[in-house]
N, C-alpha and C positions, 0 to 999 in steps of 0.2 A: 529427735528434737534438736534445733538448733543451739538453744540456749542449756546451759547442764539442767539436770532434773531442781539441784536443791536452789538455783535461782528462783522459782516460784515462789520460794518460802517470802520476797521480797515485794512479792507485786502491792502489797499494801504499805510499803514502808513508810511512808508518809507519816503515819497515826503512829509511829512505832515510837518507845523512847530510847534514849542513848544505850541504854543496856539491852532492849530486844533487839536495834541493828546490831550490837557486838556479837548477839545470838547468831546474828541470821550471816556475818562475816564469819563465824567459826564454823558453821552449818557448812556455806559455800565452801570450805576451804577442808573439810572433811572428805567433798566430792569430788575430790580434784586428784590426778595423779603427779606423781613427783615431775613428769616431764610438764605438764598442764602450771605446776608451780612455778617451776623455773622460768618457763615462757613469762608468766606476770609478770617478772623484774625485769624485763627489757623494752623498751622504748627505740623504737627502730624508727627509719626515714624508710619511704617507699618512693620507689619511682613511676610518674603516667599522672596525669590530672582524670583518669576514670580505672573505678576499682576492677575490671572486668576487662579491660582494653589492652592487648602483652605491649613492653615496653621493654627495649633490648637490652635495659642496664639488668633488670631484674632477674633474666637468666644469668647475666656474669654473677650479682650480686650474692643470689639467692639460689639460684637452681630452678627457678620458676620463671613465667610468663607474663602475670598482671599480679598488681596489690593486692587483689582478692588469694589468689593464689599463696602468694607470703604470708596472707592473716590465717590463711586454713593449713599451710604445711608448721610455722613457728608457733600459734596462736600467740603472739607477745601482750604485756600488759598495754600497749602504747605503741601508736605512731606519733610520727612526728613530720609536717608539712615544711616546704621549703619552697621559696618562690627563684631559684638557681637555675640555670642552663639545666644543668643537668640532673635535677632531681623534679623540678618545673612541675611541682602538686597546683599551680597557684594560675587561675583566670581569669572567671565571674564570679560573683557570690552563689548563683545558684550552683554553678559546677563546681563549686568546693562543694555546699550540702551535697550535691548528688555522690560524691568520692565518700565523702566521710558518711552516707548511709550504705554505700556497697559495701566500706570496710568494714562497718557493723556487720550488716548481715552475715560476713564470711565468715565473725567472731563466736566463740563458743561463751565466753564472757564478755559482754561490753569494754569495749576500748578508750584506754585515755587519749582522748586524740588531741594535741597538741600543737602548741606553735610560739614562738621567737616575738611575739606585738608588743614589745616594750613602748612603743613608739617613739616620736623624734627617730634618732638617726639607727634605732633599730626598728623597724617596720616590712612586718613579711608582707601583707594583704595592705596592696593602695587604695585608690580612689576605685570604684563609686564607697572604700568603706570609709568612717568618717577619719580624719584625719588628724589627729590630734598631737598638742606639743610636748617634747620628751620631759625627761625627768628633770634635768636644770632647768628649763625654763617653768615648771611646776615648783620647784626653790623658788628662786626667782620671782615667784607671785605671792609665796608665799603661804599661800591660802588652801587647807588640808581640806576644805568640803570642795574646792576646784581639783584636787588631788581624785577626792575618792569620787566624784562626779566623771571624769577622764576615765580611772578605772572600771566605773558602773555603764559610759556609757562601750569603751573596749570591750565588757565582755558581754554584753548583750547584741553588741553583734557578733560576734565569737562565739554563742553557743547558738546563735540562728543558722550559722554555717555549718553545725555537727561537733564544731572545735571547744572540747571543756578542760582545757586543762592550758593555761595559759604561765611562760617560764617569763614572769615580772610581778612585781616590781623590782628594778636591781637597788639592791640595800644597802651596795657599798659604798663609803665617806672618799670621796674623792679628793684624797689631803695631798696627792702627789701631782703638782701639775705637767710634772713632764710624761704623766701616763697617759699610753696610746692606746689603751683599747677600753676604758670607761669613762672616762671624759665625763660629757654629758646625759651617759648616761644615768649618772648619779644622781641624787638628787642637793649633795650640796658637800662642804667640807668641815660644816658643824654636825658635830654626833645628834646634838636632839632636833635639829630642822628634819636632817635626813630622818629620824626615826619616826619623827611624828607624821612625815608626810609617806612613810613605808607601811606604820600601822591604816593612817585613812583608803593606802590603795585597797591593804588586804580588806578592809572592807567593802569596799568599792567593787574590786575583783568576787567574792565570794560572798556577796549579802548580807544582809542583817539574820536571817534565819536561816537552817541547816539545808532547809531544802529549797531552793530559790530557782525558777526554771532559767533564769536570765545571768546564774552566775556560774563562774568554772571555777574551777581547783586553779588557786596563786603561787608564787613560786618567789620566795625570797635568795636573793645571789649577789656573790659567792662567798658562801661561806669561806676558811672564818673573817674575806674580805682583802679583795681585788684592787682597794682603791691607793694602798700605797707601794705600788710596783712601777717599775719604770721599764717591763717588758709584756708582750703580748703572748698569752695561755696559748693562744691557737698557732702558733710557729718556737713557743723556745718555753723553757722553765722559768717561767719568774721568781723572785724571793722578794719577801717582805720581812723587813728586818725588825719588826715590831718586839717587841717585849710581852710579856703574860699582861705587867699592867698597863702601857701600852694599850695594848688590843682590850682589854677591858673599858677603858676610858672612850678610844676612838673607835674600835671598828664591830665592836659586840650588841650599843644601844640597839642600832636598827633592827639588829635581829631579836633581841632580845623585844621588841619591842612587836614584831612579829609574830613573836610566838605569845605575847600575850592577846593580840588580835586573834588566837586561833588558826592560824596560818593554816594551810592544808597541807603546804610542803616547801623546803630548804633544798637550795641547788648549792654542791660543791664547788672549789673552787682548784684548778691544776695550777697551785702557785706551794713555793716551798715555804715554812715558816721558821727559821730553824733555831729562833731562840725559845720556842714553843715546841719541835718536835725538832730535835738534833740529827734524827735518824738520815733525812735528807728528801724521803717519801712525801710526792706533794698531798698537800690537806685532805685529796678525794681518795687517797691510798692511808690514809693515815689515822691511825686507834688514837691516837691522844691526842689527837683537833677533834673527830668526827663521834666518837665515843665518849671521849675525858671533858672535850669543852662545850659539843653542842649535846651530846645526850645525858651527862652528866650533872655539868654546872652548870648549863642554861634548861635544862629540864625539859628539854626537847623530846617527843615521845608519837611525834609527825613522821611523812613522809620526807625522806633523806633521796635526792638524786643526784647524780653525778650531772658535773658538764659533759659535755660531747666526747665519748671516747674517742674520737677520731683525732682529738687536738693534742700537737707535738705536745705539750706538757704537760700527761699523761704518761704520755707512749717514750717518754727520754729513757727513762731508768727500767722499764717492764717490758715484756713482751705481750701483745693481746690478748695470747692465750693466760699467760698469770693476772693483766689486771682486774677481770670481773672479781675472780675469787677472791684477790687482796681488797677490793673495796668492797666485798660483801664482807670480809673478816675486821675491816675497818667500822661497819655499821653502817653501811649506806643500803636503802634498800630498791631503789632504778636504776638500771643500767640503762645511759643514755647513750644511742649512734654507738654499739662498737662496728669498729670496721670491719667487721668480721661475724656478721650476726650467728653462724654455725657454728662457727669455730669458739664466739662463747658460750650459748649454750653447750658445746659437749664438755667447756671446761667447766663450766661451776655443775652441771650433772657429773663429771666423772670426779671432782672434789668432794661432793655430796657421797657418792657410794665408796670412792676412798677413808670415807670417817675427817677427811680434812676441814668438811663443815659439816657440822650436824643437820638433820632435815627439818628441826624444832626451828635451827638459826632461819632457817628457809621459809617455814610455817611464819614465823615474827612477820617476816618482810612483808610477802603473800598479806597476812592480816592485815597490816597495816593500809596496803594497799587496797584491797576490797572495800574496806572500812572508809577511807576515801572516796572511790565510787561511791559508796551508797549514801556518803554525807553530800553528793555535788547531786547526786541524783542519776548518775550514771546509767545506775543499773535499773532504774525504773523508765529511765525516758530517753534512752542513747540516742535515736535515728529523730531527724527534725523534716518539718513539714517544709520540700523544697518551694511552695507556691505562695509563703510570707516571706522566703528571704529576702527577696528585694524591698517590700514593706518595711523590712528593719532595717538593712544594710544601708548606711547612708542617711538615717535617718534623723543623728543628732547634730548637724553640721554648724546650725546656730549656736546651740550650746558649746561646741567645741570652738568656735569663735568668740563667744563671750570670753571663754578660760584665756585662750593664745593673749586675747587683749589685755590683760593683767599683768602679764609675763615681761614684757618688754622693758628692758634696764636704761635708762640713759646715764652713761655714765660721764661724760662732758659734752657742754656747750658753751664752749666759751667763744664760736665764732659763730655762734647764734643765726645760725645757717636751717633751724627749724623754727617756725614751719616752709616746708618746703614750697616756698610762691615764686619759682624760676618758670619760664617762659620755655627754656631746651634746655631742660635737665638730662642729664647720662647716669643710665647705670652700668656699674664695672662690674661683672662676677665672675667667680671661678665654677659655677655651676649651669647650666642653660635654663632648666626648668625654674627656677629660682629669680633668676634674672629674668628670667621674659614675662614670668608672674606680675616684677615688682616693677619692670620696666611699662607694662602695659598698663597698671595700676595709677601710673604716677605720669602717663603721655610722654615718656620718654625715650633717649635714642638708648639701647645698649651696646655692648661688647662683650663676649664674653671668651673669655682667657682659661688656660687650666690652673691647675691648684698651685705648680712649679712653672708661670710665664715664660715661655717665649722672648727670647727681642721682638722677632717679627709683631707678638701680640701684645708689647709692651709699647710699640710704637705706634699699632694700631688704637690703642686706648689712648695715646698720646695728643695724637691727632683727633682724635673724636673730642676731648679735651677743649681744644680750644676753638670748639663752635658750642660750648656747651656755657650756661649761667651756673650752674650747681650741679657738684658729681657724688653720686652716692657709691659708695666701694663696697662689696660685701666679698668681706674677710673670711678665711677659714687654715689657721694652723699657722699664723706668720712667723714664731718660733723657731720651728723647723721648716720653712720655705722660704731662703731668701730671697731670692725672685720675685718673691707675692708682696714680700715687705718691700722690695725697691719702686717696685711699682707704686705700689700704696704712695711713700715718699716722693717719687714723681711728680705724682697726681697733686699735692698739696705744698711743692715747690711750684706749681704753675703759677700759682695765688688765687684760683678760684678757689669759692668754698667747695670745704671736700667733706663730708660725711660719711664717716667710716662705722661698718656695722660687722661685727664679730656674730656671726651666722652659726660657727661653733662654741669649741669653748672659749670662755669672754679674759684668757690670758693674753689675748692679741691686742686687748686695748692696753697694755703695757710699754710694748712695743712700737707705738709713732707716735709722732707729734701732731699727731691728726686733731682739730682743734674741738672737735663735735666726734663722740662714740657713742653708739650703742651696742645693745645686744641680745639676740634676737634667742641665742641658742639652739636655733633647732631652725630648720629651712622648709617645714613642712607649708603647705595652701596656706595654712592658719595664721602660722608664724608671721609668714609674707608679708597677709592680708593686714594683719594688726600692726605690722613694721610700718606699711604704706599707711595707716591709719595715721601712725605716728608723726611720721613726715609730712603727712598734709594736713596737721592740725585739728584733727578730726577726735582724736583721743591724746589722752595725756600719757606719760609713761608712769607705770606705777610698780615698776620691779626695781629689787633691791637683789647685790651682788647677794649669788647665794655660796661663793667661795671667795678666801682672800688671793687675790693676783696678785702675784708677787713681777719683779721685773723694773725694769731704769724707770718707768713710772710707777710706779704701785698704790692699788686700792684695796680697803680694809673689806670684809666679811659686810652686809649689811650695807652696805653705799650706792646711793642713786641719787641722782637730781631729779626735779620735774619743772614744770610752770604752768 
């Protein structure tokens, strides 16, 4: 049999109540052997966009040929998709469902199969799936049934593709503006906007009822919370110097608030806390964040996974082989991407028959995680009908346009340069696709420059400059690019009007004296499309800053204009 014998016990689970699925997860997990256990706690990447096709990383990686191959020698609880050079799971919609039903079938248990869709500026799966605005610019509107409508319409294309298990919404207060790797993806730098718009995803993400075909398993991150670090998890160790009460006031609501949504599962965070845990072990290694604060005090009793073991702020202080076992001894129960997917199973199997973890501590995880499965529906309905995908995929594009249009912040006009009724207007951007969007949008000429200009391309916008009526700039990171900010400045020493739009996060409107700002947050179709809206008078802005900018101009939390 492909499937183990005591998953039948499940086919009806539907009619079941919370206490007969706890039955039929203890059942499953009675049938299992200790290598079959172990397997469940890992969440691995595969490489090849077809589960049956060899793919030459997968011999270095794995000892095998095709994804199918890896789901039948490791059986793990979970893959995980990557749209990268070189892991390149990611094409059509239908050729995702067709991957993620080969990797089914190779499974002995049904597979969490996963993926990164936060949206905005984190987006694995593009266009034809719909396209939606990230989490600031979801602050920014405001509005938690636009929150949880974004996540309902994400994950119903997300389980059409095979994919139920989705790592968003991210929950962290993004109170640090000089932080480079959550930004926007926050959703704000006030504890209850963020919380309240982190409970509406999880419902959004995971539906109103337990067993919902159109919803995945959500993923609130990073605990105990990434947003006041001024380094990046995935190249160095960051630290947050937070306090106990501190992190209780700022960076606990969202999750806490999480967990009262019923969350399905908490992702760790590779950041050190150390007036919370002196030891030095970041948060995903760590017994008194992972155990003392999220399974203790916040009564967390969910799936716990790690970030990527592959990321430097992990891997500073341990070796691969030690980190599975310290964050299983921490209370974590997935192991996400280790680099090394053999080398950790034989560590936490040979800690297991060393007595260094118990195989009850092993049983817990396992539970938990089955128990999962069978509340998302996993294990009744894993493989999807390849011949509706494209029926769903792409199919809420409207609505994902109504949302973007709300989002949009103005936060000066005082050279009353919108709406945009120029005759040769210019767009200036640091991105192509973005600019040729808003430039075709608006009959305009562009330029488009990188993030850190060029002379050469600073002269080129120069000159485009002064054939142009109105120049629209879209900004991203002027802070830390001085170049982008000279330019910017340039453009609005010409004396034409310049309208400047913070694409990113909206700290850049701090930064010139540009007399007209917006901001957009997020550079997605959507975004674009409701920016050009903006500028051509077509909609009004109706977004409000959803963090305080600080900087030689500064605006408060809650600030917009409109007309």
């Amino acid at each position: 049999m492909r499937k183990i014998a005591a998953l039948t016990l499940v086919t009806a689970m539907v009619a079941l109540t919370p206490v007969a699925r706890a039955d039929a997860s203890v059942t499953t997990l009675r049938g299992m052997s200790l290598e079959e256990k172990v397997g469940q706690l890992f969440v691995t990447y595969v490489n090849g966009q077809a589960a049956d096709v060899p793919h030459p990383k997968n011999r270095t990686d794995f000892g095998v040929d095709s994804p199918a191959e890896m789901v039948r020698k490791y059986q793990p609880g979970g893959v995980i998709y990557f749209n990268n050079s070189s892991r390149d799971n990611i094409d059509t919609p239908k050729q995702i469902a067709q991957l993620s039903n080969g990797l089914q079938k190779a499974s002995k248990i049904p597979l969490l199969i996963s993926i990164d869709q936060e949206m905005g500026q984190v987006t694995r799966i593009g266009p034809p799936a719909t396209q939606l605005p990230g989490n600031m610019a979801l602050g920014a509107g405001r509005s938690t049934q636009d929150a949880e409508e974004a996540a309902r319409i994400t994950a119903q294309e997300l389980r059409a593709m095979g994919i139920n298990q989705n790592f968003a919404p991210d929950a962290d207060v993004n109170s640090n503006p000089a932080n480079p790797i959550i930004g926007v993806r926050s959703f704000s730098s006030d504890p209850k906007l963020a919380a309240d718009m982190t409970k509406a995803q999880v419902t959004g993400y995971e539906g109103r009822h337990w067993f919902d075909p159109d919803s995945v398993t959500s993923t609130a991150k990073h605990f105990p919370g990434h947003g006041d670090t001024s380094e990046d998890s995935h190249t160095s160790l960051p630290v947050s110097n937070r306090s106990l009460d501190q992190w209780r006031q700022i960076d606990s609501p969202p999750f806490q608030a999480a967990i009262a949504g019923k969350i399905d599962s908490i992702m760790t965070a590779h950041i050190q806390v150390p007036q919370i845990d002196p030891s030095g072990n970041p948060a995903t290694l760590s017994p008194k964040i992972i155990t003392g604060l999220l399974r203790e005090e916040l009564k967390y009793d969910g799936v716990v996974v790690t970030d990527s073991l592959e990321m430097a702020g992990v891997r500073k202080l341990h070796s691969d082989a030690e980190i599975p076992v310290l964050a299983i001894k921490a209370g974590v129960d997935q192991l996400l991407m280790p680099p090394n997917l053999g080398l950790a199973v034989e560590s936490v199997l040979k800690a297991v028959r060393s007595g260094e973890i118990s195989e009850q501590r092993i049983d817990q995880s396992v539970l938990r995680i089955l128990k999962m499965k069978l509340l998302r529906g996993v294990m009744l309905n894993a493989e999807v009908d390849v011949n509706k995908v494209d029926q769903i995929v792409g199919s809420n594009t409207q609505a994902a346009q109504r949302i973007a249009d709300r989002t949009i912040t103005a936060v000066r006009n005082d050279g009353q340069a919108i709406p945009l009724n120029a005759t040769a207007p210019l767009v200036v951007g640091t991105s192509d696709a973005p600019a040729t969007a808003l430039a075709t949008r608006l009959k305009a000429t562009k330029v488009v420059t990188a993030t850190s200009p060029t002379p050469g391309q600073t002269q080129q916008a120069l000159v485009a400059a002064a054939n142009a009526d109105k120049i629209v700039v879209l900004t991203n990171g002027l802070s830390t690019r001085p170049t982008q900010l000279d330019l910017l400045n340039q453009l609005v020493a010409t004396g034409k009007p310049v309208i400047a739009v913070a694409t990113g996060v909206p700290y850049d409107v701090a930064h010139s004296n540009a007399k007209t700002w917006l901001a957009t947050y997020s550079t997605t179709t959507v975004s674009m499309e409701a920016l050009a809206k903006t500028l051509l008078g077509e909609t009004k802005p109706q977004g409000k800053l959803p963090v305080d900018v600080p900087g030689p101009t500064p605006y408060p939390f809650g600030h917009g204009v409109t007309w």
